[in-house]
Every structure is written in C-alpha cells, then in structure tokens.
N, C-alpha and C positions, 0 to 999 in steps of 0.2 A: 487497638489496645496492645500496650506492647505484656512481651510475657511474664507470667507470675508463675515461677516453677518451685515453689515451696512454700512450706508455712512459713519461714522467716525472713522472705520478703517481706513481708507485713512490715517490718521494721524502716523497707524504703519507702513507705506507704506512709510513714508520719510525716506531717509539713515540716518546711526546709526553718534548720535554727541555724543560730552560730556554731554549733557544732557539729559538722557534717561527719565526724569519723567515728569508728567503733568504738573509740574510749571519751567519757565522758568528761565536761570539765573538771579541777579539783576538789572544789567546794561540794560536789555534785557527787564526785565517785566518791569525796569521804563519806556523806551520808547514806549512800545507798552501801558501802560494805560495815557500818554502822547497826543498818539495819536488817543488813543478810547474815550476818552475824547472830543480830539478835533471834532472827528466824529460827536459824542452826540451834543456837542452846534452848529457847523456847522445845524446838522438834525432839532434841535428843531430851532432853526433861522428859517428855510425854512418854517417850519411847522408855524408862528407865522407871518413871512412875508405875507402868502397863507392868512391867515385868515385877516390880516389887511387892505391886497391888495383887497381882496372881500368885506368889510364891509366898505370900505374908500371910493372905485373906481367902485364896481359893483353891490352896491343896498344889499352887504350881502346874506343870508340863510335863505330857506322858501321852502318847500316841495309841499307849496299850489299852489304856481307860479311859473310857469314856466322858466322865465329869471334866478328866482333865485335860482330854483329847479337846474339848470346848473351849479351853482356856488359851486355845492357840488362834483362837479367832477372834479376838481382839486383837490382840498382837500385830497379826501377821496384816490383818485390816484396815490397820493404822499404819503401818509402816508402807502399806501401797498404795491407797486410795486417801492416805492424807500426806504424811512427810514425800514419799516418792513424787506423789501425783504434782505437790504444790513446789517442789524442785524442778521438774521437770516442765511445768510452763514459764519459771523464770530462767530458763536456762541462757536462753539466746541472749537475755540481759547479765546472767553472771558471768560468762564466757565469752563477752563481746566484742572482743578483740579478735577471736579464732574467723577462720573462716569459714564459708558457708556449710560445704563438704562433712567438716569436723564437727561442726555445730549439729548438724543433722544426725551425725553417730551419736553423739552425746545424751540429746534428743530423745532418739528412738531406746538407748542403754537404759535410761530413766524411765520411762514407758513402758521398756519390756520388764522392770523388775517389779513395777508397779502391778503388772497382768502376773506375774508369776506368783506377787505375795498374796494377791486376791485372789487367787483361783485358789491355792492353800487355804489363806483363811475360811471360803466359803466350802470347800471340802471338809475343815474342821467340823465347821455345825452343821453341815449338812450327815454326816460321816455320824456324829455325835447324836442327834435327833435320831438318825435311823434303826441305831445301835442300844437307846434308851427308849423305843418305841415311841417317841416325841413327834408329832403329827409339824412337817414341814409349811412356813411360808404363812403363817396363821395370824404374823401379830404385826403392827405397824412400822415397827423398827425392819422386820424379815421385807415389809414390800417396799420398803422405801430403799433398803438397801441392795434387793435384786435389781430394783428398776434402776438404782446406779450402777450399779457393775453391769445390766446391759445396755444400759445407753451406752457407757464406757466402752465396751467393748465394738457394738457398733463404730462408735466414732472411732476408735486403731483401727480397724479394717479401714471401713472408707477411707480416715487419711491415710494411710498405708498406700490404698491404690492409687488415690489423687495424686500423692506429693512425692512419692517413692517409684510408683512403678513408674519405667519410661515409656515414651511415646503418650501421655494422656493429654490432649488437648489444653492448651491454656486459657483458654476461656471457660473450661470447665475448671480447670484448679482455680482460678479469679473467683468463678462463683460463690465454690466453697470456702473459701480464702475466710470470709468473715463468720461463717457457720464453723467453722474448725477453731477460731481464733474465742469467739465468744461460749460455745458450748461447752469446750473445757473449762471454762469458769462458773459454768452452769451445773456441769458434773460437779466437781470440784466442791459447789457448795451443797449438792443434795448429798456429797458424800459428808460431811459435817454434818448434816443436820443425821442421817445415817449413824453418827457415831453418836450423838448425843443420848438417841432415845433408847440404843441398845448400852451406852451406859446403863441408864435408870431400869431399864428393864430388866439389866442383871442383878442391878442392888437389891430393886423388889424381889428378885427369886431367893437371892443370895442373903438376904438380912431379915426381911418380908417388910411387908408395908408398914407393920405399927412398927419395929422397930427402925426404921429408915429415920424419922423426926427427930431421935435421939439424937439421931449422927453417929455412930457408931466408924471408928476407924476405916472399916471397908467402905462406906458411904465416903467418907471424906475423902478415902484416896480416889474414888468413883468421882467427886464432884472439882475435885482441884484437877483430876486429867480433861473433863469437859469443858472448864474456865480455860485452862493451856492451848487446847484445841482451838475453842474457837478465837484466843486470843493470835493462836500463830496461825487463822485462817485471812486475818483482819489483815496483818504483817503483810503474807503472799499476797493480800488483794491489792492493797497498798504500793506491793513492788512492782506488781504486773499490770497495774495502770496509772502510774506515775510518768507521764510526759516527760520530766526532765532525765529518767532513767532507762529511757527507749535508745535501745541501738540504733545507731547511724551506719550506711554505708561506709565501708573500708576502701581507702582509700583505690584499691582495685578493684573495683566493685561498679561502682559509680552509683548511677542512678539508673533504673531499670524499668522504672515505672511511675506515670505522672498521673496516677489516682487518688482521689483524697479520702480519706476517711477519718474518721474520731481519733483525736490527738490520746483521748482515754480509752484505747486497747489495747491488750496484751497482745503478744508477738503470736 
C-alpha cells in the first residue's frame, strides 16, 4: 500500500477523470464559485441575523451580566461549529490549486478558530447557568450539543496525531483516512441539528410557549436564522460531496495512491 500522509490525499483517492489537475474544468469552476459564494452570503446572513436577533430581542452582549453573558453563546456557537466548521471541510476544494503543505495550514487555521469560538461559546452557558444558579446539561439541546463538541474535539486530537504529527505509520493514517473524512460530516450535522433545538429552546424561554404561535418578531428572527442554517448546511454538503468538484492532483504531485473509494466523499 503505497502512503497516505494526510487528510487531503483523499482527494488522490477519487477515480481518474479528464481532469487530473488541481483546478477544475470552466463550466465546473464557474458553478462551484457560484455556489461558494452562495455559501458565504447565506453564512454571513446568519452570522448578522444572530447579532441583530440578540441586540434587538435579547438585551445584546455583556460579559458582566449574566442574561447577557448567555447571549454570546449563540453567536460564538455558530460561528465555530457551523460557518467555520463547514469552511473548513471544503477548504482543500476552495483552495485547490495551493499545495499540500499550505492547504494543511489553512486546514488546521479553520479548525483552530472553530475550537476557540466553541470553547467561548460553551463557557458562555456554561459561565451563565452557573452564575444564575441554572442546573447544567439538563435539556436535549445541552446533550446534543456537548456530545458535539466532544466528538468534535476527539476527532482534532486524533487527526492532529494521525496526519500532523510525524513519523505515524501509513497504514494507520489509511485507516483513519475514511473515519476522519466521513465523521466530520457526521459532526458537522449533529452540530445543525445542535443549533436548531437551542434555537426553539431559547424562543420558548425568551417569548414562552403560548406566545411563540403568534410569531412574535423574536420568534421570527429565531425561525429565518434555523431555515438559513440549515439551508447553508445543504450548500456545504452539496460542495463536499460533489464529484465533479474534488481536487485533482497538481501537477507535481502526481499520484500517490491507487486506492479506491466513493466518488461521493469529502476531502
């Protein structure tokens, strides 16, 4: 078995097309920056929604107070474990011309901003529960979204050691190769469904239940950022398992590996 020394070999791992190099035909690259595009303004919407929806409806951001010490955990939750996270698996496809090396920085820069805005976010509510005597980890949204952020976190170390540290055997990185490439799409979506229920779950505190049905402005800014989400999670699945949108070896590069696997997985 010849060596697989990163996650974005994966990319030499799709079967051989007429387009063997890192840039894609034209037809092809216009619709994939079409749709990364569409990605980007979808992400930043959300990200601009969050911030209006808290400063409109929920008192804003304030580190000093509590109610509002809370309000940074949407935020900061969304910005790592959905816009960051869901950049950061298509990267080796938007940056596909760079080489390996650079791709890897890139990579790992997105990842780590992902782990920095989640560990904030989850210190907000965590910080915030403790401070309002709010009994921790109680409700469906709190398990669903630790058990993301610790998968999550698992899977950085491991890849970290597999693909990063030197000297790890290549048969062990092969192994993980498809566990590393699928499980991030795995997290990825337990973090959506993560964000939807602590949507509703804030509406109900924040409006309460009888008045929710109304619709009431906070509900709505509550319901169009859950539609955005998972409409721009549709998008990233879209880009990251989209066969005609898979990196090709560069030209110096070549081929590295004559493994085959599913034409429909992310890098």
């Amino acid at each position: 078995m010849t060596e697989v020394s990163s996650p974005e070999e994966l990319e030499t791992l799709m079967p051989s097309s007429s387009n063997t190099q890192g840039s894609m035909n034209p037809a092809n690259t216009k619709l994939f920056n079409i749709i990364l595009l569409l990605s980007h303004s979808i992400g930043s919407i959300i990200i601009l929604l969050i911030i209006l929806w808290v400063n409109k409806h929920l008192g804003g951001f304030d580190w000093s107070i509590p109610a509002k010490e809370f309000n940074y955990h949407p935020l900061f939750m969304v910005l790592g474990m959905v816009y960051l996270y869901g950049n950061s698996i298509i990267s080796y496809r938007i940056f596909r011309t760079l080489d390996k090396p650079k791709l890897k920085i890139i990579h790992t820069i997105l990842h780590g901003g992902c782990l920095i805005f989640t560990a904030l976010g989850l210190f907000a509510v965590i910080d915030f529960h403790n401070r309002a005597n709010i009994v921790n980890f109680y409700s469906l949204h709190s398990w669903v979204g630790i058990f993301a952020a610790s998968v999550y976190a698992l899977q950085w170390i491991g890849s970290f050691y597999a693909f990063l540290f030197p000297g790890i055997p290549a048969q062990y990185r092969a192994f993980l190769l498809p566990f590393h490439v699928r499980g991030g799409l795995i997290i990825f979506t337990i973090s959506i469904a993560a964000c939807l229920t602590g949507l509703t779950e804030k509406i109900f505190f924040s409006v309460g239940k009888e008045n929710y049905s109304s619709l009431p402005p906070s509900a709505l800014y509550a319901n169009f950022i859950g539609v955005l989400i998972v409409l721009f999670a549709i998008i990233i699945g879209y880009l990251v398992t989209e066969s005609n949108f898979a990196r090709k070896p560069l030209p110096s590069e070549g081929k590295t590996s004559n493994l085959s696997m599913d034409s429909q997985r992310p890098e």
